[in-house]
LUMBA-996165 format. One record per residue (C-alpha): residue in one letter; x, y, z; residue number from 1. Coordinates in steps of 0.1 Angstrom, whole numbers. Layout:
N
(pt "A",(X,Y,Z),NUM)
...
***
This chain:
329
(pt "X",(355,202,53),1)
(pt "X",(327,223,67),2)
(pt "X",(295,202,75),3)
(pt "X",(266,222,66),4)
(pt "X",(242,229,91),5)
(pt "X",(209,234,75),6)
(pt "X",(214,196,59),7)
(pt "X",(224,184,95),8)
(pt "X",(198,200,117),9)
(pt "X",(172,193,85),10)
(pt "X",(183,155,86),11)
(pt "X",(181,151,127),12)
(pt "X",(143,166,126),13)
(pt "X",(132,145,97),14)
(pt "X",(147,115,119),15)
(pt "X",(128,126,150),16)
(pt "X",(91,130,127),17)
(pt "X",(99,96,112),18)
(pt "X",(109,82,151),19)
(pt "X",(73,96,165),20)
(pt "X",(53,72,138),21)
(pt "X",(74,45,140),22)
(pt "X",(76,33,177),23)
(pt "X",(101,7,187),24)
(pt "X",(118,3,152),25)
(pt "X",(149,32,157),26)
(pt "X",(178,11,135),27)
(pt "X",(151,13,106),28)
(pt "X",(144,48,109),29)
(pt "X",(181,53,105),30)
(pt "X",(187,30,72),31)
(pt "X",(159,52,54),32)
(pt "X",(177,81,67),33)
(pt "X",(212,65,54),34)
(pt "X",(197,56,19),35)
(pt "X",(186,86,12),36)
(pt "X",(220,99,20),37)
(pt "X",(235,75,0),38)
(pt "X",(211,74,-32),39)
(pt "X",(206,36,-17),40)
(pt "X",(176,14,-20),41)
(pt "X",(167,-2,7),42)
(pt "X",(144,-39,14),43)
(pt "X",(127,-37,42),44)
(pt "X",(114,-74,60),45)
(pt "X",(94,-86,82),46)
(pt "X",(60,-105,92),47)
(pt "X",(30,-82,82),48)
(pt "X",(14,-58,106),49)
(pt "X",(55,-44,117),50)
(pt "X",(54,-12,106),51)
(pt "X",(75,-19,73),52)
(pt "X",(45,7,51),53)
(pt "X",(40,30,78),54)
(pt "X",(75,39,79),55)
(pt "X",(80,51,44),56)
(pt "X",(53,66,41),57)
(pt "X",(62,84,73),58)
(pt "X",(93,91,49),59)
(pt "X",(74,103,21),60)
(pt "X",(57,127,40),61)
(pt "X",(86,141,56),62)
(pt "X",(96,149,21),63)
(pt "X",(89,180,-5),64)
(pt "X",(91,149,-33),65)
(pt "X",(69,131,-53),66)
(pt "X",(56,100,-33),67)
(pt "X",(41,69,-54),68)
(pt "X",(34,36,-41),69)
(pt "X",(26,3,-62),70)
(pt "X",(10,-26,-44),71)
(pt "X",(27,-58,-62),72)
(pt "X",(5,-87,-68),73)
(pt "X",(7,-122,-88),74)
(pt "X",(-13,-103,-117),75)
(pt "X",(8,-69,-118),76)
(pt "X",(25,-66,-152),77)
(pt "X",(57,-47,-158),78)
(pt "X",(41,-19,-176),79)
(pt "X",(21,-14,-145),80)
(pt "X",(55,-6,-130),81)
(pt "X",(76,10,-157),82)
(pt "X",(48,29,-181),83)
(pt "X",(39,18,-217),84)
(pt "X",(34,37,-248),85)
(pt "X",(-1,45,-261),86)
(pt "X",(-10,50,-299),87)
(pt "X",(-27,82,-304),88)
(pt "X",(-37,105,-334),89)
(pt "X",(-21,138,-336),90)
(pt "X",(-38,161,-368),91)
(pt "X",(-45,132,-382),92)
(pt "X",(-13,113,-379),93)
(pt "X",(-9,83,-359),94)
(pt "X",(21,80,-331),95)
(pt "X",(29,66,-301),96)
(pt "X",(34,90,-269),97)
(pt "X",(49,74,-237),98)
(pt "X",(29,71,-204),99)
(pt "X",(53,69,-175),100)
(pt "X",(44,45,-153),101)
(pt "X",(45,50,-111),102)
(pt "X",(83,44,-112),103)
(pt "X",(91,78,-123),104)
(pt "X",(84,95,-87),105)
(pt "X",(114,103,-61),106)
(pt "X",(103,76,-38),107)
(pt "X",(83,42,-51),108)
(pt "X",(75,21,-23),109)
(pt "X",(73,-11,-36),110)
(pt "X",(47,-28,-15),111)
(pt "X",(55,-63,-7),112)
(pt "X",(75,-71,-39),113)
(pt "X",(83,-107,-33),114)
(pt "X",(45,-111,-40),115)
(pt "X",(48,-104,-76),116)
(pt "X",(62,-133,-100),117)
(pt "X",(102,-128,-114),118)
(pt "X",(92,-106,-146),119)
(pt "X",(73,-78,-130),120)
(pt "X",(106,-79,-102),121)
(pt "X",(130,-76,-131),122)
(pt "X",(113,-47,-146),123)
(pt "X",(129,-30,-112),124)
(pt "X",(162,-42,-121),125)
(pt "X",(175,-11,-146),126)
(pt "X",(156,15,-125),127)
(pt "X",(177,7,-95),128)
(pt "X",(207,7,-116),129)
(pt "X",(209,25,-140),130)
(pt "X",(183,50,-130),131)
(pt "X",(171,48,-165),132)
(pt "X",(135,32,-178),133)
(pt "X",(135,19,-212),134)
(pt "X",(105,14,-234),135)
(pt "X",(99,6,-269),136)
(pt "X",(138,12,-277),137)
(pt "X",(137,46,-258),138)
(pt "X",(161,50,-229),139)
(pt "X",(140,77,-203),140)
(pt "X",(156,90,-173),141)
(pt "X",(145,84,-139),142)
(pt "X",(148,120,-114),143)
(pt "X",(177,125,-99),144)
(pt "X",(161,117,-66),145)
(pt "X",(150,84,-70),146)
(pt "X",(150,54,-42),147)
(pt "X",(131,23,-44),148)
(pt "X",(117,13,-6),149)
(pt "X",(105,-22,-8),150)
(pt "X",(86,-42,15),151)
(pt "X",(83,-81,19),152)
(pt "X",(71,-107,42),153)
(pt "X",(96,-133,50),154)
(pt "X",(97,-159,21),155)
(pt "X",(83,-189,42),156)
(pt "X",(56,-172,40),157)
(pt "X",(26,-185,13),158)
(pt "X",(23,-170,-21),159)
(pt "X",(61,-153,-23),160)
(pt "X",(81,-153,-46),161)
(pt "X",(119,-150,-31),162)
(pt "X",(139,-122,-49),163)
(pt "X",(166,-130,-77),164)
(pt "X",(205,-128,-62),165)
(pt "X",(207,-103,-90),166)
(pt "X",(179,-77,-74),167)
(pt "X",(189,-86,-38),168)
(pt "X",(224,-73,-45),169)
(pt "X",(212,-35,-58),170)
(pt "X",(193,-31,-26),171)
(pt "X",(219,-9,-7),172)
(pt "X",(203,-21,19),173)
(pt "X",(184,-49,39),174)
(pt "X",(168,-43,72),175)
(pt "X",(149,-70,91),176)
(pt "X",(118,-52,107),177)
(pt "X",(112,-74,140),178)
(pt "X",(82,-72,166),179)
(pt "X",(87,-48,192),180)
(pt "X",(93,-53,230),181)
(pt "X",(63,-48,255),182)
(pt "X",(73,-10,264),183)
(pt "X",(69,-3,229),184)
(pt "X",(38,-19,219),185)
(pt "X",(21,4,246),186)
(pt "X",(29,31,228),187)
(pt "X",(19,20,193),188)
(pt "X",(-14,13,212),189)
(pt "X",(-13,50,224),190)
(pt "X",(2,62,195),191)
(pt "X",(-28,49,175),192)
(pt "X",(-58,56,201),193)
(pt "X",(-39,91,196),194)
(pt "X",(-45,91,161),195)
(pt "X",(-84,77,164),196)
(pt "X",(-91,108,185),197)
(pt "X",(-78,131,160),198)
(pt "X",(-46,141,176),199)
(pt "X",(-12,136,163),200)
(pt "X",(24,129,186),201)
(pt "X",(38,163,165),202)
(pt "X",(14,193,162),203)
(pt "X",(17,202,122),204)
(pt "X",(26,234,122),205)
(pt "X",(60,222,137),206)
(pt "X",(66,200,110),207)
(pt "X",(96,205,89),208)
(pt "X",(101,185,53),209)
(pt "X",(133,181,31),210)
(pt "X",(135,194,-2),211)
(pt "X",(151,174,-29),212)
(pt "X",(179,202,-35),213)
(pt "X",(187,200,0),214)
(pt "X",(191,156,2),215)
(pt "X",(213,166,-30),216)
(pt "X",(232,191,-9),217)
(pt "X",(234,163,20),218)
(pt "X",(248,136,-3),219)
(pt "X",(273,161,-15),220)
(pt "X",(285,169,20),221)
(pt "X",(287,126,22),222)
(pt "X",(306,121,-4),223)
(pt "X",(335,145,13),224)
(pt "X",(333,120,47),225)
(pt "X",(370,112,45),226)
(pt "X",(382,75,54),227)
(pt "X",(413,66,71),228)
(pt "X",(436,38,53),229)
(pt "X",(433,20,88),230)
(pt "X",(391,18,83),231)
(pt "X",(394,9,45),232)
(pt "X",(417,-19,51),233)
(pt "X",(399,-25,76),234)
(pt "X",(362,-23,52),235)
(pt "X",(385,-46,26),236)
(pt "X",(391,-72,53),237)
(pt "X",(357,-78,60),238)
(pt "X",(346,-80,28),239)
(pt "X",(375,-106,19),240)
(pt "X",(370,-125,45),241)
(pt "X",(332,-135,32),242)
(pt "X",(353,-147,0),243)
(pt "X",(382,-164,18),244)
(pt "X",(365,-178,55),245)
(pt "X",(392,-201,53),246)
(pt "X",(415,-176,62),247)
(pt "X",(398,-177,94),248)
(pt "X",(404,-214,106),249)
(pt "X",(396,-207,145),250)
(pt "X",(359,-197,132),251)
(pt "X",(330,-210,117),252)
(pt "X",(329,-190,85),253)
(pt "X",(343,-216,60),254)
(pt "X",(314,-241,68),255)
(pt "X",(289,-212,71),256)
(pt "X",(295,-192,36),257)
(pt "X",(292,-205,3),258)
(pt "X",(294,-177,-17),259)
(pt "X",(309,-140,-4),260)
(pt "X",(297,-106,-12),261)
(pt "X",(301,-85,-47),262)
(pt "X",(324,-58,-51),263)
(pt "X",(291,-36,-50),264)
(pt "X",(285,-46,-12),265)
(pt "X",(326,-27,-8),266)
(pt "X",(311,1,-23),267)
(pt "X",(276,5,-4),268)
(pt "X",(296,0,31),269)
(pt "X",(317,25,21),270)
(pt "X",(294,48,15),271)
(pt "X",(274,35,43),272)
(pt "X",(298,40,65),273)
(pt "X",(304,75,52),274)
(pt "X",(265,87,56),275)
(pt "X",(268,72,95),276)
(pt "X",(300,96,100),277)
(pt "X",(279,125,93),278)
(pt "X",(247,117,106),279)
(pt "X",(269,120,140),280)
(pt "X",(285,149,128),281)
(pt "X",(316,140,120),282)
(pt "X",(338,146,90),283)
(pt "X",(359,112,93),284)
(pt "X",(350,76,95),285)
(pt "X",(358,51,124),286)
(pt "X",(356,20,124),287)
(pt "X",(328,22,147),288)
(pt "X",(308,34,115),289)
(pt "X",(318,8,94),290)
(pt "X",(305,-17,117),291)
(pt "X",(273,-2,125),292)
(pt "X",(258,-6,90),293)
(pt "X",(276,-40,82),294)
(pt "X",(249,-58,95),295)
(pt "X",(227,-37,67),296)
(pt "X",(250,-37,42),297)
(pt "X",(263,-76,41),298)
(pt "X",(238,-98,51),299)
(pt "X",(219,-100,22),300)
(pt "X",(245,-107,-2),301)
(pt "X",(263,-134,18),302)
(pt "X",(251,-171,5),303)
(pt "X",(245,-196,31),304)
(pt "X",(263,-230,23),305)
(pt "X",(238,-259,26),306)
(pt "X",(250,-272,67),307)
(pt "X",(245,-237,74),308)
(pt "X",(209,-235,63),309)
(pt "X",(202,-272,78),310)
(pt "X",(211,-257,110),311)
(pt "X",(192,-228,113),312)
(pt "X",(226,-205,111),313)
(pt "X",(212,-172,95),314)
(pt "X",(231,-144,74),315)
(pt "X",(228,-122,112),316)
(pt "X",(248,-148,124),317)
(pt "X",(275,-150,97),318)
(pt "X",(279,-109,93),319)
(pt "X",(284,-111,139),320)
(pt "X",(307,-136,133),321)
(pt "X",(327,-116,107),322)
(pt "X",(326,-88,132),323)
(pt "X",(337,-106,162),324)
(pt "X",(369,-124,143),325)
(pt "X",(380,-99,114),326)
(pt "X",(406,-75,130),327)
(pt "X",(409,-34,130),328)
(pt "X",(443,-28,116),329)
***
């Protein structure tokens, strides 16, 4: 297989615009670039004021696609999300015509989602899914670039609402958005007082967007990553060993995991795994790719056993400790 340039070179300058507005926060540049490879969604989290907005938008606008974002709140109602239908009177004659709602974009940023209450979440649910929206018995496709990018504040935090098992586990993606070191925070500071003042870190007529034919293109080229048998045994022992951590006496996995990950979490590593192969360049995965998004990938969809959560162990821990014990080959 021939990687195609254009997609390559296209991908590594969207990653660089994205890098120059978001300062400090490199592995969550490059699980936006990976879900959009990997018609992922992605959950992005973190204490407010990190960045977790600025850097879809900084996305969005790196994109030729249609960008909407929906700011979820206690009082947000599903149809606010999905679209309703409206009676109207046509010559005369009375029907219903169906408004779509701000779901039917290429990218919804779905501001701080865990502050909206379980119904307006699950109205999410057959979007990311299915890619379908259904309303009053009709079934309407979603485009065929669609990714939800949602934000949340960490759930100790007042008025949240923590997100279903179900919802967490269609997120292809998880990435925890934490405060930057000192270096970095000097140049958000500059980076800003740059912006006050008018100028911008990229001058605009150097900026380059992605179409959606050419993501398409991308994900096509993804899907042709090849994978050894020694990396998918490899990807299967890892995900068997969140299932069986008694397998692994000589760590702490048994007492740590309660419940292991879905089927759906071998899937998104695969393909996780796959999108970091070509992001490099390559048209192979190593094992070196597999365990660069596991991290991503697995942590959210591992259940903590009740010791584990009464002693602070956290689902970072658990996914390091997989990859320090679990074996290539």
């Amino acid at each position: 297989m021939t990687l195609s340039t254009d997609a390559q070179h296209a991908f590594k300058v969207i990653t660089q615009q994205v890098s120059t507005q978001v300062v400090g926060q490199a592995h969550v540049v490059k699980a936006l670039t990976i879900g959009l490879l990997t018609k992922g969604h992605i959950l992005l989290e973190g204490l407010p004021g990190t960045a977790k907005t600025r850097a879809v938008k900084s996305l969005a606008e790196a994109l030729s696609a249609e960008f909407a974002r929906i700011q979820f709140t206690p009082d947000l109602l599903p149809s606010d999300v999905t679209g309703t239908e409206t009676y109207q009177e046509l010559d005369g004659k009375p029907q219903l015509n169906f408004q779509p709602g701000p779901i039917f974009n290429n990218l919804v940023l779905a501001d701080e989602i865990n502050r909206a209450p379980a119904k307006v979440q699950a109205a999410l649910l057959e979007a990311m899914a299915e890619y379908t929206i259904t309303v009053g018995g009709e079934t309407h496709a979603l485009p065929d670039l669609f990714m939800v990018l949602a934000t949340q504040n960490p759930v100790e935090q007042e008025g949240t609402y923590p997100l279903p098992e179900a919802q967490m586990d269609r997120f292809m993606l998880k990435v925890n958005v934490s405060y930057p070191d000192a270096e970095a925070e000097k140049e958000i500071i500059r980076l800003v007082r740059s912006e006050e003042l008018g100028k911008t870190s990229t001058d605009s007529s150097q900026l380059q967007t992605i179409t959606p034919d050419l993501v398409l293109l991308a994900r096509e080229q993804v899907s042709q990553v090849e994978i050894s048998d020694l990396c998918e045994d490899y990807l299967v022992a890892l995900i068997m060993a969140t299932r069986s951590p008694e397998a692994y006496p000589d760590t702490k996995l048994a007492a740590w995991i309660e419940v292991g990950v879905s089927p759906r979490a071998s899937i998104a590593l695969d393909k996780c795994a796959r999108a970091n192969a070509w992001l490099e360049g390559r048209d192979f995965v190593l094992p070196d790719d597999i365990r660069a998004v596991a991290q991503m990938v697995l942590g959210h969809r591992i259940t903590l056993s009740y010791d584990a959560l009464a002693d602070g162990v956290t689902q970072t821990d658990v996914v390091n400790e997989l990859l320090d014990h679990v074996l290539i080959g």
